[in-house]
C-alpha positions as CSV (number, residue, x, y, z in Angstrom):
1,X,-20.1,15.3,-97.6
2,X,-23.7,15.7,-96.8
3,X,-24.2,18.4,-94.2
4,X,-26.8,16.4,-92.0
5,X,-24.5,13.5,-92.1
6,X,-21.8,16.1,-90.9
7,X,-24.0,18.1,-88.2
8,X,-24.8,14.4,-86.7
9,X,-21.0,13.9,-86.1
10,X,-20.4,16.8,-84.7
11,X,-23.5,16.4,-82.3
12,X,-22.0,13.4,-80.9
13,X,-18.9,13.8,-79.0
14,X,-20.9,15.8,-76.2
15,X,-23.1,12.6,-75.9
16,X,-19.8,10.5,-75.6
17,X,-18.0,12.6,-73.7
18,X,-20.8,12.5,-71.0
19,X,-21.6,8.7,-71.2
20,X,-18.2,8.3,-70.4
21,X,-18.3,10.9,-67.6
22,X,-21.4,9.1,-66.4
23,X,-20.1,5.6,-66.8
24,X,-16.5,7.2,-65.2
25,X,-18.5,8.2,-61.7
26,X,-20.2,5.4,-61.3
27,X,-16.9,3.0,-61.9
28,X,-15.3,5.5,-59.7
29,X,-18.4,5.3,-57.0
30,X,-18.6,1.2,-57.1
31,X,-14.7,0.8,-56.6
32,X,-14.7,3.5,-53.6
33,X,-17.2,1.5,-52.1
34,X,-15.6,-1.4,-52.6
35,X,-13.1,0.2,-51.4
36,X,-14.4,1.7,-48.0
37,X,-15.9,-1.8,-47.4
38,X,-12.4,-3.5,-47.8
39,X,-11.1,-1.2,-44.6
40,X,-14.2,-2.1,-42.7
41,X,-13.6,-5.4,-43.3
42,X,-9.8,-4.8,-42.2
43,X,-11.1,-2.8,-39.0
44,X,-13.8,-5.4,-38.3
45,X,-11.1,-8.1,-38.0
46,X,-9.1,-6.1,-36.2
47,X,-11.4,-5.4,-33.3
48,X,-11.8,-9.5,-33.8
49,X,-8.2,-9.8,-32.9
50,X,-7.9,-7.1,-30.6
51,X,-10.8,-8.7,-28.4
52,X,-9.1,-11.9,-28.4
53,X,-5.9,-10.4,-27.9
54,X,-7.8,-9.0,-24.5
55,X,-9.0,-12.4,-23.6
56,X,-5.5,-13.9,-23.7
57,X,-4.4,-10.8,-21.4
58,X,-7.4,-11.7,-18.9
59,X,-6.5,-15.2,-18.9
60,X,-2.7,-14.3,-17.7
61,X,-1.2,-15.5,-21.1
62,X,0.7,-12.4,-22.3
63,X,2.5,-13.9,-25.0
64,X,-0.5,-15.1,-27.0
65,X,-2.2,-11.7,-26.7
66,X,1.2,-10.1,-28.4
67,X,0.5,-12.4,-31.5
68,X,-3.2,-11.0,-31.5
69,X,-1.8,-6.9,-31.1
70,X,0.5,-7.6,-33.7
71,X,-1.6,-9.1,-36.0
72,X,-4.5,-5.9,-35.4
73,X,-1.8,-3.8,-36.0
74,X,-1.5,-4.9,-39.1
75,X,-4.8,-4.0,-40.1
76,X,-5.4,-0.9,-38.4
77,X,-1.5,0.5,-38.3
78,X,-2.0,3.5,-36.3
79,X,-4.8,2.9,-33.9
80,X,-3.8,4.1,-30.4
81,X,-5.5,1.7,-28.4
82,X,-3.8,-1.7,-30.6
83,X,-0.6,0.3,-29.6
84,X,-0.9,0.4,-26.1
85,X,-2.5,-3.2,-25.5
86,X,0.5,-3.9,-27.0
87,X,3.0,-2.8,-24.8
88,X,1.5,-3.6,-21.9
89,X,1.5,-7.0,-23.4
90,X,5.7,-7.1,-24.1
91,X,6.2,-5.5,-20.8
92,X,4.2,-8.8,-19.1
93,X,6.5,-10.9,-21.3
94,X,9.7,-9.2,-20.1
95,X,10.4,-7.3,-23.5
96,X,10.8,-4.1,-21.9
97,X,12.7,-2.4,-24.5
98,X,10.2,-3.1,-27.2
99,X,7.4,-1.9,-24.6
100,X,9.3,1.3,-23.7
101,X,9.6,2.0,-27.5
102,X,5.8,2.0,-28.6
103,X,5.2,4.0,-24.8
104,X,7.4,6.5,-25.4
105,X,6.0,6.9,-29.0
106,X,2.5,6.8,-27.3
107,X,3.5,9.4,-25.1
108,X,5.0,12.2,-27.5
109,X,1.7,12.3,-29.2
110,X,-0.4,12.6,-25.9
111,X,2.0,13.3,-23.1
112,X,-1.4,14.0,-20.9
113,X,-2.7,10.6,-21.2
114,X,-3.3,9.0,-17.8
115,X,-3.2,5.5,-19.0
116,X,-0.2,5.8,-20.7
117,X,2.0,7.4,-18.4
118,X,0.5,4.8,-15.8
119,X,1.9,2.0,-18.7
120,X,5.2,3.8,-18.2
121,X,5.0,4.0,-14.2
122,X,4.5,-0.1,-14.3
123,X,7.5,-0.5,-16.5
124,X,9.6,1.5,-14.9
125,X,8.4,0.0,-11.1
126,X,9.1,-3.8,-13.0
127,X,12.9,-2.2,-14.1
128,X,13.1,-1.4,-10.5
129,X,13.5,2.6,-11.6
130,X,12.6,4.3,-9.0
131,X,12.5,7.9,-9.6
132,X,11.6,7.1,-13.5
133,X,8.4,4.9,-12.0
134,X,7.4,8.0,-9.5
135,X,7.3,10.4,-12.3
136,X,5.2,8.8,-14.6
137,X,2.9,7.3,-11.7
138,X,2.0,11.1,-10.8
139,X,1.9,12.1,-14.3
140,X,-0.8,9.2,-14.6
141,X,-2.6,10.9,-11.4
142,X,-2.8,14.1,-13.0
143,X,-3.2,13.4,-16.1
144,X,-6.4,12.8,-18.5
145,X,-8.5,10.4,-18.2
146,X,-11.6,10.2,-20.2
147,X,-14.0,8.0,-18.1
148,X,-14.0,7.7,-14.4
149,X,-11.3,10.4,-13.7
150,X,-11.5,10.8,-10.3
151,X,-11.7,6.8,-9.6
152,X,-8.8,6.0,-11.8
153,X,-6.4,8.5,-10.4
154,X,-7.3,7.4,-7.2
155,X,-6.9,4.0,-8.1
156,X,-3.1,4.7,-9.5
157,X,-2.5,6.7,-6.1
158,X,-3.2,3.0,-4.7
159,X,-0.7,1.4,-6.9
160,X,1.7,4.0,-6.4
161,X,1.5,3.8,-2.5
162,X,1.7,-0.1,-2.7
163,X,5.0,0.3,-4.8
164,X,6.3,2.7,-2.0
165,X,6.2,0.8,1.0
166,X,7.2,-2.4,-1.1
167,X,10.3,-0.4,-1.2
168,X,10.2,0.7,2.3
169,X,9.6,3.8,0.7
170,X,7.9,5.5,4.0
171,X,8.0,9.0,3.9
172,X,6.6,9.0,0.2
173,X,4.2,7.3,1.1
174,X,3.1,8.8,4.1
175,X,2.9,12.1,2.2
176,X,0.7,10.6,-0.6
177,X,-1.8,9.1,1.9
178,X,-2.3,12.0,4.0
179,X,-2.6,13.9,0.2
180,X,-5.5,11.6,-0.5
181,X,-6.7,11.5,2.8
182,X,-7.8,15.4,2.6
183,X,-9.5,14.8,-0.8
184,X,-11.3,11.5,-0.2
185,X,-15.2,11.1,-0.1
186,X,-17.1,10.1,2.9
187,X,-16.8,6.1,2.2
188,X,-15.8,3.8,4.4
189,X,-14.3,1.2,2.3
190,X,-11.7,4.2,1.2
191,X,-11.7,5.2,4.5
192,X,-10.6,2.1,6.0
193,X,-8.0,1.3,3.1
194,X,-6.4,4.7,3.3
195,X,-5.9,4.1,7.3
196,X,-4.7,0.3,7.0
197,X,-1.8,1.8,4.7
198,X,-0.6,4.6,6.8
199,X,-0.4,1.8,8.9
200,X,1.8,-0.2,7.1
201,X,3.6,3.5,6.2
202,X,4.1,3.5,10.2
203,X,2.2,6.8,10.5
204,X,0.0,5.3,13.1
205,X,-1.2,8.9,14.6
206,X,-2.9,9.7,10.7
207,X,-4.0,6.1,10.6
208,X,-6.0,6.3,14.2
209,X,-7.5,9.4,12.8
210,X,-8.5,7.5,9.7
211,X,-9.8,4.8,11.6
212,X,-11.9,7.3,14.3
213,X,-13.4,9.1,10.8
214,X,-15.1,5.9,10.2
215,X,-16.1,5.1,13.3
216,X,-17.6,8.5,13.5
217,X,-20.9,6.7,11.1
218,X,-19.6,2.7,11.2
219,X,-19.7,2.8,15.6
220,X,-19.4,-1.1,15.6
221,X,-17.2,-1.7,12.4
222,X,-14.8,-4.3,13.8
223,X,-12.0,-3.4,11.2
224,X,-12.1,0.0,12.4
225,X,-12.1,-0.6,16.2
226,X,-9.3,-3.6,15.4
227,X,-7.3,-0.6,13.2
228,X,-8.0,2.0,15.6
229,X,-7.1,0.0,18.9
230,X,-3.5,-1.2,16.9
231,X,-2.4,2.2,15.8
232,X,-3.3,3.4,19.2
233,X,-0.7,0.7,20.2
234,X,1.9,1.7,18.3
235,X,1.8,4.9,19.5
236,X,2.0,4.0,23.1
237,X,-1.7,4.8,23.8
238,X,-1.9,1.2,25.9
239,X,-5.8,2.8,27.8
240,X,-7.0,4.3,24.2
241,X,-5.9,1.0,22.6
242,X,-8.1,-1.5,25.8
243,X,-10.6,0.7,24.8
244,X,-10.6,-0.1,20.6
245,X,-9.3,-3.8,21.0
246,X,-11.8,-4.4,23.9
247,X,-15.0,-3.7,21.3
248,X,-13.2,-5.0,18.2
249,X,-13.2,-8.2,20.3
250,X,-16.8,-8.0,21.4
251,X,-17.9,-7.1,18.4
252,X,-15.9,-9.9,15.9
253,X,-14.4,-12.5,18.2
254,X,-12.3,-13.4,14.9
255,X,-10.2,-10.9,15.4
256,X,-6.8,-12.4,17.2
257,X,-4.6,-10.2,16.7
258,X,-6.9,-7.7,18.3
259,X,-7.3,-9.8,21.3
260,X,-3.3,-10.9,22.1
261,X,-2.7,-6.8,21.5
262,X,-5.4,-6.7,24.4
263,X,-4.1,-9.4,26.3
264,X,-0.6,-7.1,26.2
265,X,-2.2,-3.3,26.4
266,X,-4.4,-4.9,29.9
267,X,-1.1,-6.5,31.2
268,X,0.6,-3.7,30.7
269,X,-1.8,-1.4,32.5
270,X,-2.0,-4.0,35.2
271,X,1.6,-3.8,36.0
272,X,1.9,-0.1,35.6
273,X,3.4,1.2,38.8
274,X,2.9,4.8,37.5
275,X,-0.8,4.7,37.1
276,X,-2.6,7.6,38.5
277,X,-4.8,7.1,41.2
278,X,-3.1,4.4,42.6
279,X,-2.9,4.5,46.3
280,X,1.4,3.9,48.2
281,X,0.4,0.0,49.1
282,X,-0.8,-0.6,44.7
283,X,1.8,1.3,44.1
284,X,4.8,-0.3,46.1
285,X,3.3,-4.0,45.0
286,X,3.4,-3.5,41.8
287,X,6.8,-2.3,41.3
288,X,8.0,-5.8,43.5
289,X,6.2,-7.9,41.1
290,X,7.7,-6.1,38.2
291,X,10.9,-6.5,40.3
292,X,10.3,-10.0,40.7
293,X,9.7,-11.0,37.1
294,X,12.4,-8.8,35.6
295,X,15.1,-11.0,37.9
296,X,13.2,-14.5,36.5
297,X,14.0,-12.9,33.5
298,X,17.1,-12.1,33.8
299,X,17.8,-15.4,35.3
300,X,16.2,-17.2,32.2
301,X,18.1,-15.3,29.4
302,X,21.0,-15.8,30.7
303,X,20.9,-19.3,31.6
304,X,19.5,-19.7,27.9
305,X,22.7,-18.3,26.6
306,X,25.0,-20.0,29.2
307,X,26.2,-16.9,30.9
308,X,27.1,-17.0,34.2
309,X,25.5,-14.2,36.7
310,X,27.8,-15.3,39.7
311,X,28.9,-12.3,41.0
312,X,32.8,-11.4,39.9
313,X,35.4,-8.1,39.8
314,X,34.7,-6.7,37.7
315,X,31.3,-7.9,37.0
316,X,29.6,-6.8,32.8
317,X,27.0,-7.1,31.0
318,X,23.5,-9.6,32.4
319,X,26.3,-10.3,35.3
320,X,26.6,-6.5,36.6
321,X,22.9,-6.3,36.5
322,X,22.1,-9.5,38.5
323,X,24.8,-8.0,41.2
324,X,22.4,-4.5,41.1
325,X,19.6,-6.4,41.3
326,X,20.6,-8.4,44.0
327,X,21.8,-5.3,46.0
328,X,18.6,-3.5,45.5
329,X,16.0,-6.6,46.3
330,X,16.4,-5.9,50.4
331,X,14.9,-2.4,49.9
332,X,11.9,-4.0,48.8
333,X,11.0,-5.3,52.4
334,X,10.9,-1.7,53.6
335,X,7.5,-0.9,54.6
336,X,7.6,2.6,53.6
337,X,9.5,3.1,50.3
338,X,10.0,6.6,49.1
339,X,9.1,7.8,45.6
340,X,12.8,8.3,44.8
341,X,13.0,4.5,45.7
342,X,10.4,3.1,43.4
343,X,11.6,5.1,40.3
344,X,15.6,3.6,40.7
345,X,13.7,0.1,41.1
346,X,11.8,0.9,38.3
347,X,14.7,2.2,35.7
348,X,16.5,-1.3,37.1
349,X,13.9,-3.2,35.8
350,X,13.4,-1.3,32.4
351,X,16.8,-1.6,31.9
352,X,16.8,-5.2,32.7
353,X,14.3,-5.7,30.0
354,X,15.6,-3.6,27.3
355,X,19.6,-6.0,27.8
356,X,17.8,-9.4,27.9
357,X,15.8,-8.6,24.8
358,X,19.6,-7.6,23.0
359,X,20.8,-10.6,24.6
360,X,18.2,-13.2,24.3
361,X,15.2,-11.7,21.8
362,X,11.4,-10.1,22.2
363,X,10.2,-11.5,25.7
364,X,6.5,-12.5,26.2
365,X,4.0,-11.9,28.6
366,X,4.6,-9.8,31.6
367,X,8.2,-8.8,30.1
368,X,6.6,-8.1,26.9
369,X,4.4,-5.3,29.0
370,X,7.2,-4.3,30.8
371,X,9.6,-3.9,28.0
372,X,7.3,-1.2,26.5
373,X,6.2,0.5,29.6
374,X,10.1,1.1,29.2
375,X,9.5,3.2,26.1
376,X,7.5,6.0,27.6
377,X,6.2,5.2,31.4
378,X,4.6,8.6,31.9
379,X,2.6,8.2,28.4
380,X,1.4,4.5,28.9
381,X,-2.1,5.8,30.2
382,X,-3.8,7.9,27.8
């Protein structure tokens, strides 16, 4: 063979060898790239149906926006936030298992994750699960959240409290209010909402001190004075309350409930025969007008309920109370009545009250006030 002819063989393979190298990387390069723009073209139509998936959630139509999650699943398998869109989505529906089962998943890999566990506090509440719900509502609390912390656990503190008292839940409750109470910012709006639920929690001595923080920088806020003058109420605080409902009333004549709890708390205070400062003759009159109208009263329940108050041995019940009442009314026309006098008039009447309203129901008016003077007469005035 000729020797050039054999030295240009042998110079070849190199040259092939790296053509085909060459030719190799960029084949390799154009069907990675081909490649990579396939998954973004899966992930782009994923977040397509993801977003509408979220606008069939916003428009209350849960079981539309499961078709969309499930179908971005499917082109972005393991994406965390498909997932839990997702199971909030069955648990709307009512497929609580299959919800629980991609939560629970969700949660082994972040356990921390404050939306999550709040996911698994709203299933659990819509099982009716009590303790289970609890839990994962305070896990949600303390837990992370990456935006907005502090609003978003409060906001779930909110929820949680709501699902308390729904279950008449009121000790709970009242110990997560007065927990968010200490940590809350100087806002009214919070303020105000924290106070109306330890209302509803019947802690109305942390609610009026709710209500008097705001009013400390909101003087006139009618909401506050309305709160303030009902929790005030509650407690038996009939002079406080005048005070609150009187310029929740002046300031929002809206407010009805504010002024019929006025119309009561001024009755009340009226017809108080234990009111300090009162001189023998205010005294002694009104204790005969309480007298008076707890013996209409007495009359009208039972005449409602058919029961007949003529006297008899042995005389019960509305009966034996008409014959004590009947016995006492002559010491009334006694000019001077002692003090011992006025108080065994007094217990007469309050227990007059307290059997018509087991007999007969809630009274109104003047036996309204005097059924709650009943509750605590030496307290009536602060």
């Amino acid at each position: 063979m000729n020797v050039s002819g054999l030295e240009s063989i042998t110079r070849r393979p190199p040259v092939i060898l790296t053509t085909l190298l060459i030719v190799a990387v960029l084949a390799f390069a154009g069907v990675n790239r081909l490649v990579n723009r396939f998954h973004e073209q899966e992930k782009a139509l994923a977040r397509h149906l993801y977003d509408r998936g979220l606008k069939a959630q916003s428009a209350k139509n849960p079981e539309v926006a499961v078709g969309y999650f499930r179908a971005a699943l499917g082109y972005s398998h393991d994406n965390f936030q498909y997932q839990l869109s997702l199971a909030r989505a069955l648990r709307d529906t009512g497929r609580t298992a299959e919800s629980e089962a991609y939560l629970v998943s969700l949660w082994e890999r972040t356990p921390q994750d404050g939306a999550v566990n709040l996911a698994l506090g709203r299933l659990f509440a819509r099982e009716q699960q009590f303790d289970k719900a609890i839990q994962y509502y305070h896990n949600a609390i303390y837990g992370f959240w990456p935006s907005d912390a502090d609003a978003k656990r409060r906001d779930t503190q909110f929820e949680l409290v709501e699902f308390l008292l729904d279950h008449d839940a009121y000790p709970q409750a009242q110990a997560e209010l007065i927990t968010m109470a200490t940590a809350l910012p100087r806002e009214s709006s919070l303020r105000l909402r924290v106070a109306g639920l330890l209302a509803r929690a019947q802690d109305y001595e942390h609610a009026l001190s709710q209500y008097q923080e705001v009013l400390q920088t909101e003087h006139d806020m009618p909401a506050a004075l309305a709160g303030a003058g009902e929790a005030a109420y509650q407690l038996g605080r009939y002079r406080t309350a005048q005070g609150y409902l009187q310029n929740a009333v002046r300031a929002d004549s809206q407010y009805e409930r504010a002024r019929l709890l006025l119309e009561t708390a001024t009755q009340l205070l009226e017809a108080d025969p234990f009111a300090r400062r009162l001189s023998d003759p205010e005294r002694r009159q009104r204790a005969a007008a309480a007298f008076r109208q707890a013996g209409e009263r007495l009359e009208s329940c039972a005449k409602s309920q058919a029961i007949d108050l003529a006297p008899k041995s042995p005389s019960t019940g509305l009966s034996s109370l008409k014959a004590r009442w009947l016995e006492t009314e002559p010491k009334l026309t006694k000019r001077h009545t002692s003090v011992n006098t006025l108080d065994a008039l007094m217990d007469l009447v309050f227990e007059i009250e307290q059997q018509t309203q087991s007999a007969c129901g809630p009274p109104r008016g003047l036996d309204q006030a005097l059924l709650l003077l009943s509750h605590d007469p030496a307290g009536v005035d602060r």
